[in-house]
C-alpha positions as CSV (number, residue, x, y, z in Angstrom):
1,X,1.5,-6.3,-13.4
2,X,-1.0,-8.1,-11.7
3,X,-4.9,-6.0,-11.4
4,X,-4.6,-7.3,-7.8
5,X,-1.2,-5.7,-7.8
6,X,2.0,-8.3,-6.9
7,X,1.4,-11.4,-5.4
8,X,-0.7,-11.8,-1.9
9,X,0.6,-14.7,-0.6
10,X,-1.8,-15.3,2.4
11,X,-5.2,-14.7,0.9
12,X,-6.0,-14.1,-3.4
13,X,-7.0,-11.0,-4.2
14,X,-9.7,-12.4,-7.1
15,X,-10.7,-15.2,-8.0
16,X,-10.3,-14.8,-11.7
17,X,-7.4,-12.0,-11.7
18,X,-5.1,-13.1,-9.8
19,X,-1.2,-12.9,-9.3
20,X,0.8,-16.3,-9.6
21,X,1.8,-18.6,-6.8
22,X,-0.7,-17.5,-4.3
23,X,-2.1,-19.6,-2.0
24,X,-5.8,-19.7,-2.7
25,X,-8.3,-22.5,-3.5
26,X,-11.7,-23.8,-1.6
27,X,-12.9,-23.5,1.4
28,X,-10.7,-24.2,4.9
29,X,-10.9,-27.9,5.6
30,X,-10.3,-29.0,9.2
31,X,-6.7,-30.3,9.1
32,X,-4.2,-32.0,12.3
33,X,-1.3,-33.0,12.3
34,X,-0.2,-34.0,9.2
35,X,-1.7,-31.2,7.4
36,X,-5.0,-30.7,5.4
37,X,-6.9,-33.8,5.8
38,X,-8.6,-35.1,2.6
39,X,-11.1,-36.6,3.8
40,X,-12.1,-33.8,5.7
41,X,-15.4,-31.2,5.2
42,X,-15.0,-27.8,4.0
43,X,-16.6,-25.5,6.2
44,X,-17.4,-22.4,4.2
45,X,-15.7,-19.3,5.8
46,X,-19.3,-16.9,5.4
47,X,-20.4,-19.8,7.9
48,X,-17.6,-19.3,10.5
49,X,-19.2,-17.0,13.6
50,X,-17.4,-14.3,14.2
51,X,-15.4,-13.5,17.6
52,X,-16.8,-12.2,20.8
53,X,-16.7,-8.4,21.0
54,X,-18.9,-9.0,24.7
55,X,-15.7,-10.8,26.2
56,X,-14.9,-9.3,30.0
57,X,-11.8,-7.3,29.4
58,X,-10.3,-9.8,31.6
59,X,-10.4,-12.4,28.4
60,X,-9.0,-9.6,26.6
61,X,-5.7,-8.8,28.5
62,X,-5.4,-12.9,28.6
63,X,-5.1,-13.0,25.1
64,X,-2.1,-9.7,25.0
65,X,-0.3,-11.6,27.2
66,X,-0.6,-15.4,25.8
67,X,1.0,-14.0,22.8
68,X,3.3,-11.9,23.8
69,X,4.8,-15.1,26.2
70,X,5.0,-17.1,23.2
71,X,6.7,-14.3,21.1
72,X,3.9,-14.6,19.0
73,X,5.8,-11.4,16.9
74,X,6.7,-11.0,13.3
75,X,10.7,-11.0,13.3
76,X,10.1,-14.4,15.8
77,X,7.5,-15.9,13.4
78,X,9.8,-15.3,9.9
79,X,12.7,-17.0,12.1
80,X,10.9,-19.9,12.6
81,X,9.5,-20.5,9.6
82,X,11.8,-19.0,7.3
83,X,9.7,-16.4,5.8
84,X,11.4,-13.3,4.9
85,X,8.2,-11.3,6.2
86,X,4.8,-12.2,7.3
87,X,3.9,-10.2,3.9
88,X,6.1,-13.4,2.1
89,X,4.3,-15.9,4.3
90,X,3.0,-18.7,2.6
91,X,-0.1,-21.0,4.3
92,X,1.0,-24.6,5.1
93,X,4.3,-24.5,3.2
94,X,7.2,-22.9,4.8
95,X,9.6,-25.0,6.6
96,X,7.6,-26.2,9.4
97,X,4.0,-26.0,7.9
98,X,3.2,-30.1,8.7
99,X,5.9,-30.3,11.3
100,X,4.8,-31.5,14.5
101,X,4.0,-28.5,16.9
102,X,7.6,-27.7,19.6
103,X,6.1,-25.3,21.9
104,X,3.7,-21.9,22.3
105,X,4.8,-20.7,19.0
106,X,4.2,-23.9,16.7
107,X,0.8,-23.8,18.3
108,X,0.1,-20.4,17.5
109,X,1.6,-20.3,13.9
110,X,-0.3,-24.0,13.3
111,X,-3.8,-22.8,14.3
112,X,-4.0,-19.4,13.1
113,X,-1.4,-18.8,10.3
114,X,-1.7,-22.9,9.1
115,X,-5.1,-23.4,9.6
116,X,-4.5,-26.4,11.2
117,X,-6.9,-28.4,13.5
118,X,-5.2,-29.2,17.1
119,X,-6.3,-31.6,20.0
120,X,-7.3,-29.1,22.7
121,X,-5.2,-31.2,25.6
122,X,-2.1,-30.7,23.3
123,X,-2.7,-26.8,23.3
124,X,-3.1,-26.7,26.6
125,X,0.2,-28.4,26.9
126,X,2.5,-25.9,24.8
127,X,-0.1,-22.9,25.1
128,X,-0.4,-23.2,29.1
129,X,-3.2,-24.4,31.1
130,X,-6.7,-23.3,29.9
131,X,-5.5,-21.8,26.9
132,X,-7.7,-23.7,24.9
133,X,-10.9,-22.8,26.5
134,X,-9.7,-18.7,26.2
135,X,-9.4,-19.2,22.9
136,X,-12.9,-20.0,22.7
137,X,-14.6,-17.8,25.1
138,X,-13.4,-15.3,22.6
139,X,-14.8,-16.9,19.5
140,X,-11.2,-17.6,18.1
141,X,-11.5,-21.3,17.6
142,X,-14.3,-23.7,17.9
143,X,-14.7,-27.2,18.8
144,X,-14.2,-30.2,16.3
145,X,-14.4,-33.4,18.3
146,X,-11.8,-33.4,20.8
147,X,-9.8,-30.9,18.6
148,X,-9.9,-27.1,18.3
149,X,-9.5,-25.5,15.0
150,X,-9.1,-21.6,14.6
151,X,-12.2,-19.5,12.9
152,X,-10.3,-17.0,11.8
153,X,-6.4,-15.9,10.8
154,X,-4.9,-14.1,13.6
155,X,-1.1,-12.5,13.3
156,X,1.1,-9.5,14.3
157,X,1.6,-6.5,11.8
158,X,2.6,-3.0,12.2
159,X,3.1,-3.6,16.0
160,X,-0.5,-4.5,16.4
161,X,-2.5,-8.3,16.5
162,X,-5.0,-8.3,14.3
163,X,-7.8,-11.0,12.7
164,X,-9.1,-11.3,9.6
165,X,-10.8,-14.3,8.1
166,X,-9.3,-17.5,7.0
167,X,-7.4,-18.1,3.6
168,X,-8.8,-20.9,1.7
169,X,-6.7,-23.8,0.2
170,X,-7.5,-25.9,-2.9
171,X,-7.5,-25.4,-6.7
172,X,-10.5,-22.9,-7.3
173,X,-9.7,-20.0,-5.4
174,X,-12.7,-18.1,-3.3
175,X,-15.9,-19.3,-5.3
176,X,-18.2,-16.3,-4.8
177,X,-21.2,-18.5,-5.8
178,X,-20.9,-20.1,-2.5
179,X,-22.2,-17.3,-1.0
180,X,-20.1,-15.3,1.0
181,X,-19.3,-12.2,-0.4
182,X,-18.8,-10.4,2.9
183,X,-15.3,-11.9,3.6
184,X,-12.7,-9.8,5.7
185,X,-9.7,-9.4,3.9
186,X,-6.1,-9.8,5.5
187,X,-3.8,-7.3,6.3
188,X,-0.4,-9.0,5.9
189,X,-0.9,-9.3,2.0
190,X,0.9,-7.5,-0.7
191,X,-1.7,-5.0,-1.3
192,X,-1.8,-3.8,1.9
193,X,1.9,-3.7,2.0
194,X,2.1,-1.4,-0.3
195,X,-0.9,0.6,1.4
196,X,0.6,0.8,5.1
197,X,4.2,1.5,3.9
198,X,3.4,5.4,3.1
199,X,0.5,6.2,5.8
200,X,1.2,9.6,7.1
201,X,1.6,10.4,10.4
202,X,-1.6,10.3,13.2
203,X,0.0,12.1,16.4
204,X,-2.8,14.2,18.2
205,X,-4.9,14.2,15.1
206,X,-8.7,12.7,13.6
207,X,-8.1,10.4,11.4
208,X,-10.9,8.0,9.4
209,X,-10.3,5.0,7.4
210,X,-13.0,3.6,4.7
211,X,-13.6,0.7,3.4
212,X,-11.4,-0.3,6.6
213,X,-11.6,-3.9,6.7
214,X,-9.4,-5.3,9.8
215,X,-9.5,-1.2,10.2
216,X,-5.2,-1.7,10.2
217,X,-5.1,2.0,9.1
218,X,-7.2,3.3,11.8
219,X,-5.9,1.0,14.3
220,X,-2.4,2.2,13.3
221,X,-3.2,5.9,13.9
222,X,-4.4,5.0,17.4
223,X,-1.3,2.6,18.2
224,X,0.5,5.6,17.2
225,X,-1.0,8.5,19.3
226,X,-4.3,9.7,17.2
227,X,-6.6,11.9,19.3
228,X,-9.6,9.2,17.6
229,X,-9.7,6.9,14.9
230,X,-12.8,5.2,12.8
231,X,-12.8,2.7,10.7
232,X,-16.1,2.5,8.4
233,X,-16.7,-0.5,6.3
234,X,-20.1,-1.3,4.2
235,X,-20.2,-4.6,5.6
236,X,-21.1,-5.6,9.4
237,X,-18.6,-9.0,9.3
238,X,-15.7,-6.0,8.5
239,X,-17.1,-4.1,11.2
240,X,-17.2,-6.8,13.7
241,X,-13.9,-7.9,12.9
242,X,-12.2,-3.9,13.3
243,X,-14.0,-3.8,17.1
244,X,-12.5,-6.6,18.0
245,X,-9.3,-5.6,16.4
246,X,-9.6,-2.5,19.0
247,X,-10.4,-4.2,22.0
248,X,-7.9,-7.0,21.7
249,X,-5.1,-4.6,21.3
250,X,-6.4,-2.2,24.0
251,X,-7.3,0.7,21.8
252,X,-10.4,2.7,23.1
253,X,-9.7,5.2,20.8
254,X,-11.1,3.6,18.1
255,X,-14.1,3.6,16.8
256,X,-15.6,0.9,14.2
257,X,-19.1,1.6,11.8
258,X,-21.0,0.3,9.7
259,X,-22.0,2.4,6.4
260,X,-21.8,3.7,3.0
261,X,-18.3,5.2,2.8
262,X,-18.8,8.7,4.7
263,X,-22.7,8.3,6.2
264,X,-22.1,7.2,9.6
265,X,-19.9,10.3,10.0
266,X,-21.9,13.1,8.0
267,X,-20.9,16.8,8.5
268,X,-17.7,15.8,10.3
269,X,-14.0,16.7,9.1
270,X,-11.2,14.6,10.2
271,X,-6.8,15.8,9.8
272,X,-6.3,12.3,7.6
273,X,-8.4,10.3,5.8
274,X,-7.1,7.0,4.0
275,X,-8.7,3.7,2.1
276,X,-7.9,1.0,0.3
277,X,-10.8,0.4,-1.4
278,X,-11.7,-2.4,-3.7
279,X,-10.3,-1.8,-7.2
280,X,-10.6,-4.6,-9.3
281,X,-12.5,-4.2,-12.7
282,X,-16.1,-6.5,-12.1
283,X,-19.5,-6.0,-13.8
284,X,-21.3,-7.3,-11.1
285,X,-20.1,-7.4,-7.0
286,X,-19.3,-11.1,-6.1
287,X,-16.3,-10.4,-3.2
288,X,-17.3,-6.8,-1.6
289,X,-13.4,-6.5,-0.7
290,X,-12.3,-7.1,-4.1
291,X,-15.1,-5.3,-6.7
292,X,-14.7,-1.8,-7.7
293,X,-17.2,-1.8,-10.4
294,X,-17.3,-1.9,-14.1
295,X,-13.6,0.2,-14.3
296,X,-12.7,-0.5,-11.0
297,X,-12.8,2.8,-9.8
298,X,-16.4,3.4,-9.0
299,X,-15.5,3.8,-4.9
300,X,-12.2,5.0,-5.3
301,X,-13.7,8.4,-7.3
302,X,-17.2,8.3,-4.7
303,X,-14.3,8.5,-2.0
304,X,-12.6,11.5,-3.4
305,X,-15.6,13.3,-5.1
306,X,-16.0,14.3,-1.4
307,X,-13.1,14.9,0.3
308,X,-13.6,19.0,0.1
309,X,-16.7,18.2,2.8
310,X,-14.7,16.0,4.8
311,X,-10.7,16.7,4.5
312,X,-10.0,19.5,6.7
313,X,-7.4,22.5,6.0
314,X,-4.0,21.1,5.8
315,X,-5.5,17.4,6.5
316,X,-4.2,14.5,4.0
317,X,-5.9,12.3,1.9
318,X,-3.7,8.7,1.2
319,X,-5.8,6.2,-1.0
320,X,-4.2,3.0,-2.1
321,X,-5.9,2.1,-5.6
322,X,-6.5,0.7,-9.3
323,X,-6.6,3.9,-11.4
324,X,-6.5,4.6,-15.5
325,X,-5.7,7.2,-18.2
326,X,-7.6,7.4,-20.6
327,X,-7.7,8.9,-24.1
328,X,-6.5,12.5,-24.0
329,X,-7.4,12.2,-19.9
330,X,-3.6,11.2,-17.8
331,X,-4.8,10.0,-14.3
332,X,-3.4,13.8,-12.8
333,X,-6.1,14.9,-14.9
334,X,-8.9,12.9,-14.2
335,X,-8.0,12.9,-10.6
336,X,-8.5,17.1,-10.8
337,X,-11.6,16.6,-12.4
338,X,-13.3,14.4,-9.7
339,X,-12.4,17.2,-6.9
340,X,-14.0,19.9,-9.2
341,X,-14.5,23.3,-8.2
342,X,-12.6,23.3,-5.2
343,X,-9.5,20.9,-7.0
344,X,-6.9,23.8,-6.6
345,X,-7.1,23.3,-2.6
346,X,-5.5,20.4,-3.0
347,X,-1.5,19.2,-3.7
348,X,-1.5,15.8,-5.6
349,X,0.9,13.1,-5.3
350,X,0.9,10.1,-6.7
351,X,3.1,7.4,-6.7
352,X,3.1,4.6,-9.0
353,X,3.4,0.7,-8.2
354,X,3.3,-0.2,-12.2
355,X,1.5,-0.1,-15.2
356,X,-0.7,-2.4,-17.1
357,X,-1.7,-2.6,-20.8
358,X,-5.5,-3.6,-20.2
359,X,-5.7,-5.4,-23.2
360,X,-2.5,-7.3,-23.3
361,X,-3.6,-8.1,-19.2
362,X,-7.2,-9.7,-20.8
363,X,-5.9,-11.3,-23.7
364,X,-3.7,-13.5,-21.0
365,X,-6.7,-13.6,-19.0
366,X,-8.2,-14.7,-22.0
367,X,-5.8,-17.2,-23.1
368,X,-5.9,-18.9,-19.3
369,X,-10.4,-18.8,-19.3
370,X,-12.3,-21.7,-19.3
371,X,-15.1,-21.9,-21.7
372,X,-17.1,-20.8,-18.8
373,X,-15.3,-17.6,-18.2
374,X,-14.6,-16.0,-21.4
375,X,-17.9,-14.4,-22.0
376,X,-16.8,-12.8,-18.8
377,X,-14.1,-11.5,-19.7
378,X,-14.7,-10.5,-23.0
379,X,-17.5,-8.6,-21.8
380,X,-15.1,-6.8,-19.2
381,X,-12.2,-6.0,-22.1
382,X,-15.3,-4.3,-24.1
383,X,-16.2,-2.1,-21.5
384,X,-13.0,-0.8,-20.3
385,X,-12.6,-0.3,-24.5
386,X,-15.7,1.7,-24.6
387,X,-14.6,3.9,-21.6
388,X,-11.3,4.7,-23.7
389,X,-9.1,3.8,-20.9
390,X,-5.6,3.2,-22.2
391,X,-3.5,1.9,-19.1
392,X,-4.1,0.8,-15.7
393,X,-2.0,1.6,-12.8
394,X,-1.7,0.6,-9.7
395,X,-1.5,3.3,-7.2
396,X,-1.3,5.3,-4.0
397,X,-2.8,8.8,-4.5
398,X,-1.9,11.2,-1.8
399,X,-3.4,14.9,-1.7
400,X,-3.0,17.5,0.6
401,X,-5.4,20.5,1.4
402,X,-2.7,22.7,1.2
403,X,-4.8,25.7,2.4
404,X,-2.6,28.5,0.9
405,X,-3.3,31.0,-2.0
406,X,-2.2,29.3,-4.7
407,X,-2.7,26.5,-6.9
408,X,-2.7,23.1,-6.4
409,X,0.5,21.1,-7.2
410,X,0.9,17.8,-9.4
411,X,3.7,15.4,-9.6
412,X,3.7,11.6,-10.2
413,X,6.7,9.4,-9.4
414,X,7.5,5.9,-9.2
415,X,8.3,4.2,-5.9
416,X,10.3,2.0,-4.6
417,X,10.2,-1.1,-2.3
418,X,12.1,1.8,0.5
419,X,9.0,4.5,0.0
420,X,7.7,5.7,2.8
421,X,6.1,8.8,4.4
422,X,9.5,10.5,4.5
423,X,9.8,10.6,1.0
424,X,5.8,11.6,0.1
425,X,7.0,14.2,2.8
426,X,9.5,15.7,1.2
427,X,7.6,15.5,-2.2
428,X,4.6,18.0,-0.4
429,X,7.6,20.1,0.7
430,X,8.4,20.9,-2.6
431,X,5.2,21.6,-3.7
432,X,5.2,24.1,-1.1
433,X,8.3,25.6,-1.8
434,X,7.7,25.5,-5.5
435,X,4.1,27.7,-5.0
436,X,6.4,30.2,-3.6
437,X,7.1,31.0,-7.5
438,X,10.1,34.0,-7.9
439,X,10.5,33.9,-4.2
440,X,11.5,30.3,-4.2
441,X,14.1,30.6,-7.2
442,X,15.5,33.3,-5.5
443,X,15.8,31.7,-2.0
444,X,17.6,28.5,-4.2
445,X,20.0,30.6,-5.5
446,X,21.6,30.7,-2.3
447,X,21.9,27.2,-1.6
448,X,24.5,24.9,-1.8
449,X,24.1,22.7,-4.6
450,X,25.6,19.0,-4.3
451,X,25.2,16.0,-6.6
452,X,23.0,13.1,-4.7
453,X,25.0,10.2,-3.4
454,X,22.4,7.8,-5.5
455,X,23.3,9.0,-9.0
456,X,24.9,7.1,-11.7
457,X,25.8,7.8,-15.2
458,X,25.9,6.2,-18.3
459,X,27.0,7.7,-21.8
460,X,26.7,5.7,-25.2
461,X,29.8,6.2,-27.1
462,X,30.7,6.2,-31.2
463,X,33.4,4.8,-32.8
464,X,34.9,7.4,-34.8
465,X,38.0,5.7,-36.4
466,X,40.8,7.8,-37.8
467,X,40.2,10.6,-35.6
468,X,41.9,12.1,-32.7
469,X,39.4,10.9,-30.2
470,X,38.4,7.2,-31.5
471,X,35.2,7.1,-29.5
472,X,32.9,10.1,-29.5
473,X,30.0,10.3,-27.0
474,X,27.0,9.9,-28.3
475,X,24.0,9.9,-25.6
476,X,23.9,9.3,-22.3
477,X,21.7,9.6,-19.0
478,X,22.5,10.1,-15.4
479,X,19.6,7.9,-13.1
480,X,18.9,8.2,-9.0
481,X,17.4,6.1,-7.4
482,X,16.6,8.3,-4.3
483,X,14.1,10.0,-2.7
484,X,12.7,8.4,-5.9
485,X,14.0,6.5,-9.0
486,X,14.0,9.2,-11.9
487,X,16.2,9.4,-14.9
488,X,17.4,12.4,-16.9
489,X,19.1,12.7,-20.4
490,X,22.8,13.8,-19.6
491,X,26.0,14.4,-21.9
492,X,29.8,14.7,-21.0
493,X,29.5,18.3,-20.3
494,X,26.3,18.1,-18.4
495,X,28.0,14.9,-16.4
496,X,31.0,17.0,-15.7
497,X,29.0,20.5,-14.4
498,X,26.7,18.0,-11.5
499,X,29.9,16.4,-10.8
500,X,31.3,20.1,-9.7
501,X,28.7,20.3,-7.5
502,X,30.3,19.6,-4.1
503,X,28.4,22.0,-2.1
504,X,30.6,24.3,-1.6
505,X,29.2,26.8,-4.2
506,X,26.0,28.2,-4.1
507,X,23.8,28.8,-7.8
508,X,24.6,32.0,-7.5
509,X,28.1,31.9,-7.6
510,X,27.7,28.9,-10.0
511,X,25.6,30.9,-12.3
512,X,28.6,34.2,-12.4
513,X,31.2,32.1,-13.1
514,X,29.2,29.8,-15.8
515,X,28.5,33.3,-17.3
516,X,32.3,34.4,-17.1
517,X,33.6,31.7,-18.9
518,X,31.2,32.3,-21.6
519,X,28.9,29.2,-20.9
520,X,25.7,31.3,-20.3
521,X,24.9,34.3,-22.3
522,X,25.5,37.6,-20.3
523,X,22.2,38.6,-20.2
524,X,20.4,35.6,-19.2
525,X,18.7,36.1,-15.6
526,X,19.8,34.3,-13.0
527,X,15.8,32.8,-12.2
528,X,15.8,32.0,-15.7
529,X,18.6,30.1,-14.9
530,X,17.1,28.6,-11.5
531,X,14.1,27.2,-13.6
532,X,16.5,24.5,-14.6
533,X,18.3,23.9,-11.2
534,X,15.0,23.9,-9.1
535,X,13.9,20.7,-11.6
536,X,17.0,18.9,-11.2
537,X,16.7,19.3,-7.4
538,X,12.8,18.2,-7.8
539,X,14.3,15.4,-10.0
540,X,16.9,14.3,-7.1
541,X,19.9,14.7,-9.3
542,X,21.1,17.9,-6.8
543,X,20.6,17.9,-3.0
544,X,20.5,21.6,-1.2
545,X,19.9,22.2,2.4
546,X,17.0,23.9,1.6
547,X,15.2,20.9,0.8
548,X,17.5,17.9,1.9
549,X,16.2,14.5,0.9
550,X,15.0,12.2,3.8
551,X,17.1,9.7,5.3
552,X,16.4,6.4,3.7
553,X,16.8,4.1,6.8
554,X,15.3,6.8,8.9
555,X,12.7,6.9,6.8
556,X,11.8,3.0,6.3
């Protein structure tokens, strides 16, 4: 696993820790139609202006519908280029990334997905008359010669358009020494992916975003019927970028600030609050999107040290993240620790993207460093020694201010590519159920057990020659792979007793009958018993009615 998590496609994550076959590199260079132009001048992107949030609205509603006439949509784009998703996009090579421009959607895909320069008469000719001059009342491309290039990338995700600044192309990645640290990071990378794919719901609700970026979480909640959303990023270029974000998709609601995580909004609660802040490991802040300070984690933990002030009862918290264990500290723990007093309010959830070994991660990063570099990274793998941190995990921590008399539940699971809210959902549903203590084993006594449609077994046999029987089962496991992938040690027996459940018992009459046939001892109670149901139910290997799993297309 990758720090920056799998590979972003569009934009790299870091400059120095990055995932594989990403297109990265220097600054944009003015390109037409054969491509990127070598003889060209790189423009650096800090210098690009940004758009024009003073546009008349008129410019505004222009815009909504020059895109929309040229299905300028995700499932319309991925056809014509052959990308399976605007996620698995790729800069200037997909099938048409040098081929000469068709119509309205070429144009739109060559300017501000390709990066491509375009003679403003010939985008007038497949955009529609004056196109090219709206483009540039709203700051979205500027004059080079008698061409136009785009300023900024601007695409459709999550049902919204949205811009963000350019990807760069070339061999060196993002060079921070260049200056510009302030750079707006996509939305339609594999990090964010991963992010949107399990935001909770925003109907009728307050919900804040930090370190917001294109504010696509925030925007989202408004898209989707939030009462109000803000999106607070430390930078102004972010902030810019979110406000006009808002306005060109109509969405008053929103609200974008500048600040320090939760200042512009002091003594305020808010129903959700998510961020995907910046995570990777850096001992000094080169890319604001990208540094998370010496671990990584320094605004991740800043975020959550205050969410008692600012999560309000029943509200959730979603934070998409780098996060370690460290000696004798698992990340549940250390997680608890930075809520303090007041960490019992709160359900945890978190659900894990992968692991990495930090010191098998540096020693490739090692292996790959110029002679330039390595004191870097040495000086990186020392600290993140010295801080005992064991592995690193790539994350999304969700916690829920559960605001009942109990105490706080934990569980960590791994997801899946098919996560979403439905299955966080259901995971906060059991936590629920499960703080009900006696009650809740003796409510799941009278449901219906049945074995999940996902599960799968597999036993190790031994050869036992000369016997009766010439294999003998040794080991084996049954696995699911829904509402989460989890795996549990299973024999023959244990394989045949889930296989009887059909639903048409309940654990009651499961548990009388195991005890008449002299499988249980007679004086075992039956929540005894229920201990070890209710965990193969929280495990997904039996399905009740009580807590039915979520529907996995209904949920993606």
């Amino acid at each position: 696993m990758s720090l920056c998590t799998t590979h972003d496609t569009i934009w790299r994550m870091s400059s120095e820790m990055l995932p594989e076959n990403d297109v990265a590199g220097d600054h944009p260079s003015v390109s037409t139609r054969t491509g990127p132009s070598a003889g060209s001048s790189p423009r650096s992107l800090a210098q690009a202006a940004p758009p024009r949030l003073d546009a008349p609205e008129e410019d505004y509603a222009a815009l909504r519908t020059l895109l929309a006439t040229h299905r300028f949509d995700e499932p319309t784009i991925c056809a014509r280029t052959e990308s399976p998703s605007l996620y698995d996009f790729h800069s200037q090579n997909h099938k048409r990334g040098t081929a000469t421009p068709e119509h309205g959607l070429d144009a739109l895909i060559w300017l501000f997905l390709d990066c491509h320069a375009m003679p403003a008469g010939e985008a007038d000719a497949l955009l529609g008359s004056g196109s090219a001059a709206l483009l540039g009342r709203l700051g979205l491309v500027e004059a080079v010669g008698d061409t136009i290039v785009g300023t900024v990338l601007l695409y459709p995700t999550s049902g919204l358009y949205l811009i963000s600044d350019r990807p760069t192309f070339g061999e060196k990645g993002v060079r921070p020494e260049d200056g510009a640290t302030d750079l707006v990071y996509p939305a339609i990378t594999n990090s964010v992916r991963v992010f949107v794919s399990t935001l909770p719901p925003s109907r009728g609700k307050r919900y804040l975003e930090l370190c917001s970026g294109t504010g696509i979480a925030a925007l989202d909640a408004a898209h989707r019927g939030a009462e109000h959303a803000w999106a607070i990023d430390i930078t102004a270029r972010s902030t810019h970028f979110a406000a006009f974000n808002a306005r060109m998709n109509a969405l008053p609601n929103v609200t974008a600030l500048q600040g320090d995580l939760y200042a512009p909004v002091e003594g305020q609660q808010f129903d959700v609050i998510s961020a995907h802040p910046p995570y990777v490991p850096a001992t000094s802040t080169a890319l604001i999107y990208r540094d998370g300070g010496e671990d990584g984690e320094q605004i991740s933990r800043a975020i959550m040290a205050r969410l008692p002030d600012f999560l309000a009862p029943e509200g959730i918290f979603h934070c998409t993240c780098l996060f370690s264990s460290r000696k004798n500290k698992p990340i549940a723990r250390r997680l608890r620790d930075i809520l303090g007093a007041q960490a019992d309010e709160f359900d945890l959830v978190v659900l894990s993207n992968g692991f990495s070994d930090f010191m098998q991660h540096y020693g490739k990063e090692l292996a790959a460093a110029t002679d330039e570099a390595i004191p870097g990274v040495v000086t990186q793998m020392r600290r993140l020694r010295d801080l005992e941190v064991e592995q690193l995990q790539f994350c999304t921590i969700v916690m829920r201010r559960h605001g009942k008399p109990r105490v706080g539940g934990t569980v960590a699971v791994e997801r899946d590519g098919g996560t979403r809210w439905a299955e966080v959902l259901w995971l906060l549903r059991m936590q629920d159920f499960l703080g009900e203590g006696e009650r809740a084993l003796a409510a799941m006594l009278e449901a219906r057990p049945r074995l999940a449609a996902t599960a799968r077994l597999s036993l190790t046999y031994t050869a036992t020659p000369g016997a009766e029987e010439a294999w003998t089962p040794a080991e084996g496991a049954i696995s699911v792979t829904h509402p989460f992938p989890d795996r549990i040690s299973a024999n023959a027996a244990d394989a045949a007793f889930y296989a009887s459940c059909t639903g048409g018992r309940t654990f009651a009459e499961i548990f009388h009958q195991l005890q008449a046939e002299g499988a249980l001892p007679p004086d075992l109670p039956p929540l005894q018993f229920m201990h070890t149901m209710v965990s193969l139910v929280a495990k997904g290997v039996l399905e009740t009615d009580l807590l039915p799993f979520p529907n996995r297309t209904m949920a993606s």
